[in-house]
C-alpha positions as CSV (number, residue, x, y, z in Angstrom):
1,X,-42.0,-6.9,11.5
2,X,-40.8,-9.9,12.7
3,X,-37.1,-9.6,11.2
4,X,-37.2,-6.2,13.2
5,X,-38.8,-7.4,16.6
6,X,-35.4,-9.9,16.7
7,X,-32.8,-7.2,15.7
8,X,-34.6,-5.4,18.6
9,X,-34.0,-8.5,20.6
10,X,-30.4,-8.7,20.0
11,X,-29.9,-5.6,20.9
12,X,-31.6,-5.9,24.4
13,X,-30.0,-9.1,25.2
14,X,-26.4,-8.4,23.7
15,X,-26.5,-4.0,23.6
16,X,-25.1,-2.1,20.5
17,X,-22.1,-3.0,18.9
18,X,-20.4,-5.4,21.6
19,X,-18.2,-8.2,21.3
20,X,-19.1,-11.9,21.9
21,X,-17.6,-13.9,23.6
22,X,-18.5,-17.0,23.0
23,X,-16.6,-19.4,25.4
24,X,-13.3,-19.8,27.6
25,X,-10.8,-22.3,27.8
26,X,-7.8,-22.9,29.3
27,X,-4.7,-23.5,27.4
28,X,-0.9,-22.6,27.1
29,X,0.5,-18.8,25.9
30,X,3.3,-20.3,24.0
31,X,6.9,-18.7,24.9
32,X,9.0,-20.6,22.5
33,X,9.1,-24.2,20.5
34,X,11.9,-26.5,19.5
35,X,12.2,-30.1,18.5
36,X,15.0,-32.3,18.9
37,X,15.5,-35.6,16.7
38,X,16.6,-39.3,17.3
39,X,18.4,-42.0,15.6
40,X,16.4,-44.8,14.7
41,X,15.3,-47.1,17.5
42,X,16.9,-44.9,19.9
43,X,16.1,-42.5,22.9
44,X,19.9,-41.2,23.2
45,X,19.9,-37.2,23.0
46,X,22.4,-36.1,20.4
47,X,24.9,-33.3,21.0
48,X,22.7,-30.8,18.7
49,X,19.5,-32.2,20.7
50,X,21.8,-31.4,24.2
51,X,22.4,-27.8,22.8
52,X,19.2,-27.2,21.8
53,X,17.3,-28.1,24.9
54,X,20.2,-26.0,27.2
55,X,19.0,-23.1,25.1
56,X,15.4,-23.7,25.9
57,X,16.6,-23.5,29.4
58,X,18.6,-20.7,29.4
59,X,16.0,-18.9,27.5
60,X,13.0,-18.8,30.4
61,X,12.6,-14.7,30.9
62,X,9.6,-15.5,33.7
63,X,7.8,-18.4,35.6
64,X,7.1,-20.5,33.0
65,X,6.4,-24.3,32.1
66,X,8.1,-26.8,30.4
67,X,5.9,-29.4,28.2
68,X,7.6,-32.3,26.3
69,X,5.9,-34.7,23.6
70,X,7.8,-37.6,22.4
71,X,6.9,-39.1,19.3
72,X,8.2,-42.2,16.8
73,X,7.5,-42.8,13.0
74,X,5.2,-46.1,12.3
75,X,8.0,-48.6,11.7
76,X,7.6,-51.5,14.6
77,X,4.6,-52.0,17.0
78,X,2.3,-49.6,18.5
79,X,3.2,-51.0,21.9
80,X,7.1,-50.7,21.4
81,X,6.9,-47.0,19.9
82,X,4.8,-46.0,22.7
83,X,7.3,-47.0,25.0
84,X,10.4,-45.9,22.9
85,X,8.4,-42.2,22.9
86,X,8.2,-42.6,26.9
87,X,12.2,-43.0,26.7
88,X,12.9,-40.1,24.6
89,X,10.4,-37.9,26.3
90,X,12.1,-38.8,30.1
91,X,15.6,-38.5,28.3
92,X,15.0,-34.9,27.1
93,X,13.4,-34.4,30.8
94,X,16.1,-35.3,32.7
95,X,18.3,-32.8,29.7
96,X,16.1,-30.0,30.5
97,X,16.8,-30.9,34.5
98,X,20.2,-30.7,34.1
99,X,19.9,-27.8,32.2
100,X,18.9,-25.9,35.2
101,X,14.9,-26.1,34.1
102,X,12.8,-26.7,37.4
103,X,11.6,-29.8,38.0
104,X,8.5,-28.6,39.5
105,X,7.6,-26.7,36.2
106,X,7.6,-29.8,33.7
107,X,4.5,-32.2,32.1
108,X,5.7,-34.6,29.7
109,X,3.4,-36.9,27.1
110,X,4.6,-39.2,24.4
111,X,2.0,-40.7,21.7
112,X,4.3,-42.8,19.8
113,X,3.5,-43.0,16.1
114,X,-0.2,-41.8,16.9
115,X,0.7,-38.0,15.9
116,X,3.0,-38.4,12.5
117,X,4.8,-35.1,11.1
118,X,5.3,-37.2,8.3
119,X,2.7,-39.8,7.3
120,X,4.7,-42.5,5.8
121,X,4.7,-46.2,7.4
122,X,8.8,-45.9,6.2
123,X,11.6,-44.6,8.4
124,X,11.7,-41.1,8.9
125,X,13.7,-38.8,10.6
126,X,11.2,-35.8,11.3
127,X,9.2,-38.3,12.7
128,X,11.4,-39.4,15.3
129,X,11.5,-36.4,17.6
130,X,10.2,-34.7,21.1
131,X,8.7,-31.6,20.8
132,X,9.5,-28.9,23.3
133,X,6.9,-25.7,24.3
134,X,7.5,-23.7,26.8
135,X,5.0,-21.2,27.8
136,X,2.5,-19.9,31.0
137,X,-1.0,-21.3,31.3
138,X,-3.6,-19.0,30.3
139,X,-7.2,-19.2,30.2
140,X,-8.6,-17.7,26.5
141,X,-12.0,-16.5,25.0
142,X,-13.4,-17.5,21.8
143,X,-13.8,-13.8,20.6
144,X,-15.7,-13.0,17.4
145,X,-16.0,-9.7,15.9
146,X,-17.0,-8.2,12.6
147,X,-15.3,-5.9,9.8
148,X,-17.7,-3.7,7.9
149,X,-17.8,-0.1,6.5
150,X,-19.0,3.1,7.6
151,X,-22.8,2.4,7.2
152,X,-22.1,-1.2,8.5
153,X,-21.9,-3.0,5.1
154,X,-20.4,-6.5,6.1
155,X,-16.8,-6.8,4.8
156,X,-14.4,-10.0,4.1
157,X,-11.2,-9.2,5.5
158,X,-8.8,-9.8,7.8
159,X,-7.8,-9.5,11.6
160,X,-4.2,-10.0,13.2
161,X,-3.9,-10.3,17.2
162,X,-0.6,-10.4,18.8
163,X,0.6,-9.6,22.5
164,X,3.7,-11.0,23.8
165,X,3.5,-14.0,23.0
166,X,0.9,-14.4,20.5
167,X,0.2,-13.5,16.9
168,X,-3.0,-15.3,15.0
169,X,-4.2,-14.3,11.9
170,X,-7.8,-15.1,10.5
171,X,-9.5,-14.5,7.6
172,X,-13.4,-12.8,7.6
173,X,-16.4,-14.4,6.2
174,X,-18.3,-13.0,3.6
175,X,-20.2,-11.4,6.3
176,X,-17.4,-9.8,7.5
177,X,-17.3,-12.2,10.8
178,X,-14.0,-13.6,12.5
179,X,-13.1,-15.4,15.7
180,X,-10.2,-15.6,17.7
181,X,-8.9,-17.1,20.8
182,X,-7.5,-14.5,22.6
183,X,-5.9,-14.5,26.4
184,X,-7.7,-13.1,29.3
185,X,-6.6,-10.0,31.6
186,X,-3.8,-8.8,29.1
187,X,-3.5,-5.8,26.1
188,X,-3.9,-7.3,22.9
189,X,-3.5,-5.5,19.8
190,X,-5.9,-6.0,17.2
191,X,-5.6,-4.9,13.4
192,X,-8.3,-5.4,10.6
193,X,-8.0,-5.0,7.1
194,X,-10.3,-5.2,4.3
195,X,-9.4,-4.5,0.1
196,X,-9.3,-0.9,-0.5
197,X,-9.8,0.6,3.3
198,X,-7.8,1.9,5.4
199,X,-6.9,-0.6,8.5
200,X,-8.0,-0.4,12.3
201,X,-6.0,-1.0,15.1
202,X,-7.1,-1.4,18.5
203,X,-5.7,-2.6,22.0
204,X,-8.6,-5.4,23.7
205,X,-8.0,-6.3,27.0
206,X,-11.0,-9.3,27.9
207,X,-12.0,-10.4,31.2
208,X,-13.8,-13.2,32.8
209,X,-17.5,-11.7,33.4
210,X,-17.6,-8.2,32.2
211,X,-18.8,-6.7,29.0
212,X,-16.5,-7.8,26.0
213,X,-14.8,-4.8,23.7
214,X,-16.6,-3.5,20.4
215,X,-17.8,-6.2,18.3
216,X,-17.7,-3.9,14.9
217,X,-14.4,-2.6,13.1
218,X,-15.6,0.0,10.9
219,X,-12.9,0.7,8.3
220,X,-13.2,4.0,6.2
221,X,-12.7,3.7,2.2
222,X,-9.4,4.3,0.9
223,X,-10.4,6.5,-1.4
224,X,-8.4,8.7,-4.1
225,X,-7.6,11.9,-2.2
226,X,-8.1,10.2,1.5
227,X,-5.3,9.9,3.6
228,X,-4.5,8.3,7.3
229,X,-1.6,8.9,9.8
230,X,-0.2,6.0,10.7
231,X,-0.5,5.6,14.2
232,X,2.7,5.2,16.8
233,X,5.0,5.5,13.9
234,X,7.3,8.1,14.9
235,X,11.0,9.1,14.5
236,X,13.7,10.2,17.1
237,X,14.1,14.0,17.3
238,X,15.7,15.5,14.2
239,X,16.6,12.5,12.8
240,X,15.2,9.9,10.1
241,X,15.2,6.7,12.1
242,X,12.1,5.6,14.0
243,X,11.6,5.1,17.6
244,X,11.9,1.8,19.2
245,X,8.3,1.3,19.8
246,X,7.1,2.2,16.5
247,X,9.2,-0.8,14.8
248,X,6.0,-3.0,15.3
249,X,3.8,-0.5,13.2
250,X,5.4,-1.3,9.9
251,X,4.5,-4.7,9.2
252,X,0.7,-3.4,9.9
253,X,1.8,-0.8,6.6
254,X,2.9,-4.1,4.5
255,X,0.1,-5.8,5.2
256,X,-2.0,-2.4,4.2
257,X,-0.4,-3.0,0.9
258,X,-0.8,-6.4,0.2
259,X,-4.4,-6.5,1.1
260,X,-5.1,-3.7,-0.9
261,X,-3.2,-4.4,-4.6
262,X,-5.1,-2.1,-6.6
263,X,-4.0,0.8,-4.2
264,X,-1.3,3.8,-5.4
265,X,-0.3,5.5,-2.2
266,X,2.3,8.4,-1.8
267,X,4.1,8.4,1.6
268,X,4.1,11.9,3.3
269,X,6.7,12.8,5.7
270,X,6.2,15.5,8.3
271,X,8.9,17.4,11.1
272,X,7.9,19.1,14.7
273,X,9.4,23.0,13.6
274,X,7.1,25.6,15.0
275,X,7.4,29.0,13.4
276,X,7.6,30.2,9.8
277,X,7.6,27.6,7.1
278,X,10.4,25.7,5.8
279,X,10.9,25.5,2.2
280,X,12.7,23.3,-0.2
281,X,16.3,23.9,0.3
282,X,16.3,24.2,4.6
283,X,17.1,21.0,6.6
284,X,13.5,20.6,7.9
285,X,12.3,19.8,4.3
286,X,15.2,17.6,3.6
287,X,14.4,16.0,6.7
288,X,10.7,15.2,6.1
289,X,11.6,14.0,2.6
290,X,13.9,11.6,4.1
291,X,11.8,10.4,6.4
292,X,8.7,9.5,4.4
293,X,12.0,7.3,1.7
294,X,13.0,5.7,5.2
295,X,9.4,4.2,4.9
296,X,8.8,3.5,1.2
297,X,12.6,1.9,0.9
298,X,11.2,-0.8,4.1
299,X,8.0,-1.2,1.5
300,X,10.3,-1.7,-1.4
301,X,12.4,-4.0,0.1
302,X,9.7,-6.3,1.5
303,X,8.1,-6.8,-1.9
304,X,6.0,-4.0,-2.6
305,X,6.2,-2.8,-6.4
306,X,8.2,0.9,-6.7
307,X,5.4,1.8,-9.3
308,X,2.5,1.9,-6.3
309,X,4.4,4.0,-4.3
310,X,5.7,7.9,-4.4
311,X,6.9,9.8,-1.2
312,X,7.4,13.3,-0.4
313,X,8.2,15.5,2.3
314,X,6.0,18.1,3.5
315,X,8.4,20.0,6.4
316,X,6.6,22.1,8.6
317,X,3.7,22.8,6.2
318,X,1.0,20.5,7.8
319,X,1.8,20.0,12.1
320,X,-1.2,18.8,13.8
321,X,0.1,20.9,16.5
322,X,1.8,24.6,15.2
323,X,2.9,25.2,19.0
324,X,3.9,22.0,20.3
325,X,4.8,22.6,23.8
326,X,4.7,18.7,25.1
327,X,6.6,15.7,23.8
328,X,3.3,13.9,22.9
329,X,2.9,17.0,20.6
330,X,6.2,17.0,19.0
331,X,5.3,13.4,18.2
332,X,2.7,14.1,16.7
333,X,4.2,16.7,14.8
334,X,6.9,13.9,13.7
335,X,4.4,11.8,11.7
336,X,4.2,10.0,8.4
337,X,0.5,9.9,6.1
338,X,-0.7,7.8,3.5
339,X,-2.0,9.2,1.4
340,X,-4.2,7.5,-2.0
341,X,-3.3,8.6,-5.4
342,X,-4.5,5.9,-7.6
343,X,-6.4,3.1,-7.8
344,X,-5.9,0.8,-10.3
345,X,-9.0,-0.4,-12.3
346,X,-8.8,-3.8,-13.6
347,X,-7.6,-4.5,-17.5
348,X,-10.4,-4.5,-19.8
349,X,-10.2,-7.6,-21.7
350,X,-11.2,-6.9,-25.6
351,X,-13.6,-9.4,-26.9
């Protein structure tokens, strides 16, 4: 009674299935990062450092900051490599300045030999450097969310987030939970995996003060016989390369794959033909066959063994919509399935 009266609890105070969030803080959404290196004792940029920093500066697509580190290795006095970290940090400064970087848009630090790449007392080169980030200040949540199954059965697991410029990957507990710091007031696309289940894929957008997104991913078994269309992966009109925006959908695939090792899947390809079927022999099958290889030659060649995978094209058989009429429909009609033909039970070891 009393384990009920606090899930009751929790439910009043926190409603059904939302997120947490369980804090803010304000930090940097990272653009790019480089580091430049110095000679020994020295604060003197060299030509590769000079390059390095004008490309920085060239490459600034919106209003964004500048934030320099400078940094020795341990050999001489704390005092001296303070200082010498000061030099290098204003030398690359006034670089970035004349660079065309805005002055107004800089913060510069240097922590001498307190923040080693390398920890060695010796010389060394990758110690001797500035680091360079440039990136917009952004305030983040401390999201947490869970991975479970259909009857909310916790699940360890996996969950990606990336927006423009982010991508974080964590790892689930055995309870299925996960946290992330993730920026306020933009998309972010979340994926979850777990071992043999079919992945989730969402877009969060948190805010300051309201209600935070669904706390639980529930993932659906991947089953022999199931099968899932992959979302937003699409091709161009009669042809087998894929839309633009659907290049970021395939690395969500691979990881499908890799998290799931015991899994066979074949790789169904589809077409947008409305009207009588189209048979082996006609373009529209050839089509869908060579569609659904476009996608099991990408799995190939990033690692994934040829004996998991089979692929085949289905042509007209199966649209989702038989009388497209929009180009959201045709889409839809254009699409590539997983589909699970085998899972592969562990080798029984004779005694």
């Amino acid at each position: 009674m009393q384990q009920l009266s606090l899930v009751l609890i929790g439910l009043l105070c926190f409603g059904p299935l939302r997120g947490q969030v369980l804090g803010y803080v304000d930090s940097v959404e990272v653009h790019r990062t480089d580091t430049i290196y110095f000679a020994f004792g020295s604060a003197e940029l060299t030509e590769t450092a000079r390059a390095a920093v004008s490309h920085l500066a060239a490459d600034r697509p919106e209003a964004l900051e500048l934030y320099l580190e400078g940094h020795t290795d341990a050999v001489g006095s704390e005092l001296a490599n303070d200082r010498l970290a000061q030099r290098r940090s204003e030398a690359t400064l006034r670089a970035a300045l004349a660079a065309g970087w805005p002055a107004a848009a800089v913060e510069i630090r240097h922590f001498g030999e307190s923040r080693l790449a390398v920890n060695t007392a010796e010389k060394e080169w990758r110690n001797r450097r500035v680091l360079l980030r440039s990136g917009k200040p952004r305030r983040y949540a401390r999201y947490r969310g869970q991975i479970t199954d259909q009857e909310g059965n916790p699940l360890p697991g996996a969950a990606i987030a990336q927006s423009r410029y982010l991508k974080d990957s964590v790892r689930a507990d055995g309870q299925g939970y996960y946290e992330l710091m993730l920026p306020l007031d933009i998309g972010i696309r979340l994926d979850v995996y777990a071992e043999n289940h079919f992945f989730a894929s969402e877009v969060l957008v948190l805010q300051e003060g309201k209600p935070a997104p669904p706390l639980v991913s529930k993932l659906t078994p991947a089953v022999v016989g199931g099968k899932m269309a992959v979302k937003d992966l699409y091709f161009v009109g009669n042809e087998t390369n894929l839309l633009r925006e659907s290049f970021p959908t395939l690395p969500k695939l691979l990881m499908f794959m890799r998290s799931s090792p015991d899994l066979h899947i074949e790789i169904a390809g589809h077409v947008n033909m409305p009207g009588e079927p189209q048979g082996p022999g006609t373009w529209s099958f050839d089509l869908a066959n060579n569609r659904a290889r476009t996608i099991y030659d990408f799995l190939v060649k990033f690692g994934i063994s040829p004996e998991r995978l089979t692929y085949r094209g289905y042509s007209n058989f199966e649209m989702v919509n038989p009388t497209a009429k929009t180009e959201q429909q045709m889409r839809a009609n254009r699409r590539v399935e997983i589909r699970i033909t085998k899972i592969q039970q562990p080798e029984q070891i004779e005694n």
